[in-house]
N, C-alpha and C positions, 0 to 999 in steps of 0.2 A: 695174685694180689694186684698184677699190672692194671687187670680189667675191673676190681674193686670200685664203685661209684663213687664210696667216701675219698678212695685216696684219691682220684683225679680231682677232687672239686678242694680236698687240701692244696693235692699239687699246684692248684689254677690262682689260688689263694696267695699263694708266697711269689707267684710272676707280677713282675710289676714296681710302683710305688705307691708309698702312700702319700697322701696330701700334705704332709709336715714334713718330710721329704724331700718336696719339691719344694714347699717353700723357705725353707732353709738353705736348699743350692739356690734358688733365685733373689736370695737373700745377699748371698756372699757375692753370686756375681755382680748383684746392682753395688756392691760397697766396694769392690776392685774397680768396677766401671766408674765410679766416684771420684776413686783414686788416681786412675791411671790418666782415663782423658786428657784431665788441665794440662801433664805431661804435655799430651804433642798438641794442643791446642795453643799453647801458647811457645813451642819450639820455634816457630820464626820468628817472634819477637827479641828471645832470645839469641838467636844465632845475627839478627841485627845489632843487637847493644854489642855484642859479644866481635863485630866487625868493625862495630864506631871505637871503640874503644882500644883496639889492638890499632888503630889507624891514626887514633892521636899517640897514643906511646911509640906509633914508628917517629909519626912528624917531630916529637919529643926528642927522639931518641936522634935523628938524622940533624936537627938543629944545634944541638950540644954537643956532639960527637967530631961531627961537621963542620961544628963555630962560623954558621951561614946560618941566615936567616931565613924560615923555612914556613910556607904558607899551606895552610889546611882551607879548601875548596868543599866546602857542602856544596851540591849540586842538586835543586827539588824538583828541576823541571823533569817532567815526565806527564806520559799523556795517560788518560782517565778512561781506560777502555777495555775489552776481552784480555787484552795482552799490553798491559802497563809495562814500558820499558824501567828498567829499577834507576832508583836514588845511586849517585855517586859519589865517591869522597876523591878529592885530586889532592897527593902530595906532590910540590914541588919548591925548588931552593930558587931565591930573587935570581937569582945568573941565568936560569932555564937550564941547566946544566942537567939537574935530574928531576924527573915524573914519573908519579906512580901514582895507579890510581886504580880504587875498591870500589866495589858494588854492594850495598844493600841487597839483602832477598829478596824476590819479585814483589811482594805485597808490603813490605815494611816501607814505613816513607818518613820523612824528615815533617815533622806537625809544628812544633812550635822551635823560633830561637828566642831564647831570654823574654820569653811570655809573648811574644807578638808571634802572630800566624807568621807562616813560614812554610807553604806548602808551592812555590814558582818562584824562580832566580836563583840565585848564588848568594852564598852568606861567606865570607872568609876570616880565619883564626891568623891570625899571625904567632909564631914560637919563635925565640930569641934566644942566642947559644946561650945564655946565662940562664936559662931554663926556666922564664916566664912567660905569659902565654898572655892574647889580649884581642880582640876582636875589631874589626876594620871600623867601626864607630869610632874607637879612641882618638884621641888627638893625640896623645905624648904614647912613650912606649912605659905607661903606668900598669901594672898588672892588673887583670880583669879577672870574674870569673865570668863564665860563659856556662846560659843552662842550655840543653840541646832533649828537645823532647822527640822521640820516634813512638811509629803509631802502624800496627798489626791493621792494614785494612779490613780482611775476614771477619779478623776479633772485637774490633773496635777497642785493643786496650794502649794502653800507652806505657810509656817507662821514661821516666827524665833521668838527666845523667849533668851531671856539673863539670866541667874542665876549671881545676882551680887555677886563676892564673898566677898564685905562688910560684907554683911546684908544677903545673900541667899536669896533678892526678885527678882521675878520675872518683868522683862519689857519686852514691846513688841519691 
């Protein structure tokens, strides 16, 4: 029955797929591909807000704790090239007693402060032990809020981030 004509050309029949088959798995992969992507295409942008933000809750946290007056250093300068050195953020308290200081991911960069460009120089937050927050424009130590946009070079997407200067939290 092995050597039967019919049953080889059954047999040959059931090897394979059919065309609805295949487009039903390349179905499902383009909607997981859909899904997943934006994931890690926009994980650096994330992992930057996600560094600004744990970086003013230290300066928050080291001004109040502290009861020293404790200054937040955006730092944009960085060069335009194969190998962009990253954005920095510098805590340190008025005495120079103590600094610390974070990097931005390689491609995330500081784009706007408080709607004006903001992409070369230094912009500084001031944090006050009584845990208001105010930005080096002020004249008086009146609480400010401060908007602070970062920008996914790759992506071209941005995400703004508000330091309220009530309270020094963070909104989106």
């Amino acid at each position: 029955m092995v050597n039967d004509p019919k049953y080889r050309l059954k047999r040959m029949k059931k090897i394979g797929f059919t065309l609805v088959e295949l487009i039903v798995v390349m179905a499902v992969v383009g909607l997981l591909t859909g899904i997943i992507l934006p994931v890690f295409l926009h994980g650096g942008l994330d992992e930057g807000v996600s560094a600004f933000q744990s970086t003013v809750l230290s300066a928050k946290t080291f001004a109040v704790t502290q009861r020293k007056r404790c200054i937040l250093t955006l730092n944009a300068n960085y060069y335009i090239s194969p190998n962009p050195l990253p954005c920095t953020l510098s805590i340190e308290d008025t005495g120079k007693t103590f600094k610390k200081q974070y990097r931005l991911p390689k491609y995330i960069r500081f784009w706007k402060y408080n709607s004006a460009n903001f992409q070369s120089g230094t912009q500084t937050i001031y944090f006050e032990p009584n845990g208001i927050s105010y930005d080096s424009q002020s004249s008086s130590n009146t609480p400010m809020d401060t908007v602070i946009t970062l920008r996914d070079e790759k992506t071209k997407i941005t995400a703004d981030r508000t330091i309220i200067g009530n309270t020094c939290q963070i909104k989106k």
